[in-house]
C-alpha positions, -999 to +999 in steps of 0.1 A: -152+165+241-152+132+261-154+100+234-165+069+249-147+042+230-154+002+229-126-024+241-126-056+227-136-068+260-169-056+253-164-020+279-164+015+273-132+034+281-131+077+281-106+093+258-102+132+251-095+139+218-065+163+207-078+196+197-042+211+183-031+194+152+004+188+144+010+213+107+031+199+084+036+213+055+038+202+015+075+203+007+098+186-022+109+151-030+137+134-009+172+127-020+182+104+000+149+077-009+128+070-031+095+065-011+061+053-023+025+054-007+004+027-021-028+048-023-063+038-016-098+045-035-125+065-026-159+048-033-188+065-046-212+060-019-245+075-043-236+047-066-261+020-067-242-016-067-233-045-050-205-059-031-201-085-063-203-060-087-180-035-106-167-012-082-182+022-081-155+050-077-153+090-067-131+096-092-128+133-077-121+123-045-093+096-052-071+121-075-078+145-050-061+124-025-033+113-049-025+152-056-024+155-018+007+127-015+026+142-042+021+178-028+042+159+002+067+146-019+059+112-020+054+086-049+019+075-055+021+039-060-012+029-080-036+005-085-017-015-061-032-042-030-040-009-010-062+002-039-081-032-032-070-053-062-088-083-061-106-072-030-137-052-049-117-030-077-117-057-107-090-049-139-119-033-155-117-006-128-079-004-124-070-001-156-093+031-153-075+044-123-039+040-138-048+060-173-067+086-151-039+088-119-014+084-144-028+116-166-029+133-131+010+129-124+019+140-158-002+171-155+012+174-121+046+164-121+040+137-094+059+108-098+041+075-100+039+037-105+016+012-114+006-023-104+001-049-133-011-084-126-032-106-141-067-104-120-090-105-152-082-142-149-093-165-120-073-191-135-055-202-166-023-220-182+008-204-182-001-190-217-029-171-206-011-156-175+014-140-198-010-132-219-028-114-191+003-095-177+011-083-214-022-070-218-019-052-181+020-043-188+012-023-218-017-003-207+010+007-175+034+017-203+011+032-227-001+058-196+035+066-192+042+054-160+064+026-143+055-006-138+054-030-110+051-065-117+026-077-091+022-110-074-004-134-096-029-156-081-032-172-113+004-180-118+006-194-080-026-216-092-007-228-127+029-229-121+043-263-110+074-257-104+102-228-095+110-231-132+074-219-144+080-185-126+116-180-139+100-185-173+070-165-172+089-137-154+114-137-178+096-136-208+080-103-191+109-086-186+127-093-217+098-077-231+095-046-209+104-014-223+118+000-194+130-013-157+098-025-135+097-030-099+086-066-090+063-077-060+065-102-036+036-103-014+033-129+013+003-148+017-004-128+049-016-102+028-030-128+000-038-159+010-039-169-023-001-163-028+008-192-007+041-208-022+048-180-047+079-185-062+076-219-064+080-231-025+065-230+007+103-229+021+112-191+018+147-200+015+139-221-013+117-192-033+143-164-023+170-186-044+145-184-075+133-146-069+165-138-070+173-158-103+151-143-119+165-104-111+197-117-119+192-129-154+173-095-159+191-071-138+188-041-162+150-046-162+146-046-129+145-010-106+138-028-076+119-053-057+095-042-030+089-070-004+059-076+015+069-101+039+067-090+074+099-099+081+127-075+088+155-098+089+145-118+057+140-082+040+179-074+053+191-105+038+175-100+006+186-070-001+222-078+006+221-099-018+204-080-050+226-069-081+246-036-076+216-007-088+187-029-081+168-015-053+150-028-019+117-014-020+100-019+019+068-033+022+066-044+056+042-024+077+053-037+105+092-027+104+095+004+083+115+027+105+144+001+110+147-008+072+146+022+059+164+040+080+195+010+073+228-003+085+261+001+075+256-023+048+225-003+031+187+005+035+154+004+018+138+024-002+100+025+004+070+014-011+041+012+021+000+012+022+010+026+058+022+057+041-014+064+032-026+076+062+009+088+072+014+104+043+027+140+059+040+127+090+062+102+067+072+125+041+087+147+073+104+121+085+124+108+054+130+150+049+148+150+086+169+114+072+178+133+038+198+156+061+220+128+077+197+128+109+188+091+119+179+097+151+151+125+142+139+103+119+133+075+140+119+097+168+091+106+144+084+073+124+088+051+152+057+061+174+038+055+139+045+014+142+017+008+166-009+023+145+006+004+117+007-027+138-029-020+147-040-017+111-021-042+096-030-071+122-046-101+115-063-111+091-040-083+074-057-083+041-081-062+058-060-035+066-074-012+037-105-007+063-087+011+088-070+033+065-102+041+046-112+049+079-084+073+084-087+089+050-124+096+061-119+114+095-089+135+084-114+151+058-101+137+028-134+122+017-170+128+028-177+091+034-167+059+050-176+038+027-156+011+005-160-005-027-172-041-023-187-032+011-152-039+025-162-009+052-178-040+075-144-061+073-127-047+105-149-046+144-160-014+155-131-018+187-108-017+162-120+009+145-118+028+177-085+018+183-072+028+151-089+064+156-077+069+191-039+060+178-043+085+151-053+108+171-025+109+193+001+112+168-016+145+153-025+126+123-058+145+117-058+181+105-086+193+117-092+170+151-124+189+159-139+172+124-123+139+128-137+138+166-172+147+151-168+123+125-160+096+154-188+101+172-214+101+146-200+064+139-199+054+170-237+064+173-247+049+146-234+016+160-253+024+189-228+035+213-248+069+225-223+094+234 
């Protein structure tokens, strides 16, 4: 059962895989948060494409996984940066994924919501990036699911001043039929995204972020924030509207913020969540009966994994939990559309496995352990 796994320091290191997995079962939604996973896609490896080209998706495969989140109780948050937006799934292909996912939660009764941007522009005036989120904003609504105003690459290349993104925000959510959930992703996850809101001084774009939820505070659910910074995130939410939510994106400090203070908590809304999925959905089950302390002795051992995955550059984080998604049997490949299965080093991939492992994240670890060492031969480390 001995793996033999690389180091970044270019050694092998011996590591006995688990062979008991930790059961946790499906079970209801939560009452004391509202918690999202942002899910991921599952390629079609048969397809025959490019890393350029439209992506190329198992669209068996990626509801299947979807059914498997809301069978835990969680959200699916779709068509989101963990569904790789902009990073090999074009509009083209996400509009697809939020009729079809968004069919699927009907028929299902799983709750969902849905990213809309503007990434069938690479650039534009600030008349064709509303135009863009309209077009993406009503193909959200028409599938019947809520929206989340994502972060635009094209309005961070137009705008010119804090003013432009109070406008253009505006206008979208006088214009929304029901309350959206807006994004802030840092450029750490977009590099793109650099001085969103108007400034490079965070102080200076929280000021206008906030300006625009409280012109608009019946339009707004919530934010989710995607900073990776815990005490920013605290502040923030401190300061929303009474009823508009904090929805957590930060990888890095989930636990802490959603568990709270005295003065609140976060909701959730986390691409870690993929691969936790059950062990998470346990965990916020354990807080719904009052029990902090249970709840952080199963979510914090889960933050070096998350660390792991989400490290620099952190766009790439979507390989790892690909990676994930393939050993615990949820899809018969470890492939990605846009070839983005190459992005991370094989040390980390065996870092990422190894972590996994020892938090009973795989439910068959037999499978996951074969899986492991078929990739590590193929990279040439004989076993």
């Amino acid at each position: 059962m001995t793996l033999h796994l690389p180091g970044a320091n270019g050694t092998l290191r011996a590591y006995e895989p688990r062979t008991e997995p930790t059961v946790l079962s499906p079970g209801s939604a939560f009452t004391s948060r509202t918690v999202f996973s942002a899910a991921h896609v599952v390629a079609d490896p048969y397809a025959d494409t490019t890393p350029d080209g439209p992506a190329a998706v198992d669209w068996d495969a990626t509801l299947a996984f979807r059914r498997h989140l809301w069978s835990h109780g969680l959200g699916v948050a779709e068509a989101m940066d963990t569904a790789q937006r902009g990073m090999g799934l074009d509009w083209a292909g996400a509009a697809e994924l939020i009729r079809r996912s968004a069919a699927e939660a009907k028929a299902t009764g799983g709750r969902i919501a849905c990213g809309a941007g503007t990434d069938q522009l690479t650039a534009g005036t600030l008349a064709q990036v509303r135009a863009a989120y309209e077009e993406q904003l009503a193909v959200v609504e028409e599938s019947g699911a809520q929206a989340i105003l994502m972060a635009s690459r094209a309005l961070a290349a137009a705008a010119q001043s804090p003013d432009d993104y109070l406008d253009v925000y505006g206008h979208l959510l006088r214009q929304a039929a029901e309350p959206v959930v807006l994004h802030w992703l840092g450029p750490m996850f977009d590099p793109a995204l650099e001085g969103y809101w108007g400034s490079d001084d965070l102080d200076a774009a929280t000021d206008t972020f906030l300006e625009v939820i409280a012109a608009h505070p019946d339009k707004v659910d919530g934010i989710k924030v995607s900073l990776l910074d815990a005490r920013r995130e605290v502040d923030l939410r401190r300061r929303l509207p009474q009823g508009v939510r904090c929805y957590t994106g930060d990888d890095f400090n989930y636990p802490e913020l959603i568990a709270g203070d005295d003065q609140g908590f976060s909701h959730a809304l986390l691409g870690i969540f993929d691969p936790l999925g059950p062990l998470a959905a346990e965990a916020v089950r354990v807080l719904d009966t009052g029990n902090t302390e249970g709840f952080r002795a199963l979510l914090d051992p889960t933050v070096e994994l998350s660390r792991h995955l989400f490290q620099t550059p952190t766009r790439y984080y979507k390989t790892g939990v690909v990676l994930l998604a393939w050993l615990a049997g949820h899809q018969g490949h470890f492939t990605m559309v846009g070839g983005l299965q190459s992005a991370r080093s094989l040390p980390h991939l065996a870092r990422a496995y190894e972590l996994a492992d020892g938090l009973g994240l795989f439910p068959d670890p037999k499978l996951a352990e074969e899986r492991m060492r078929n990739l590590l031969n193929l990279y040439g480390v004989n076993q």
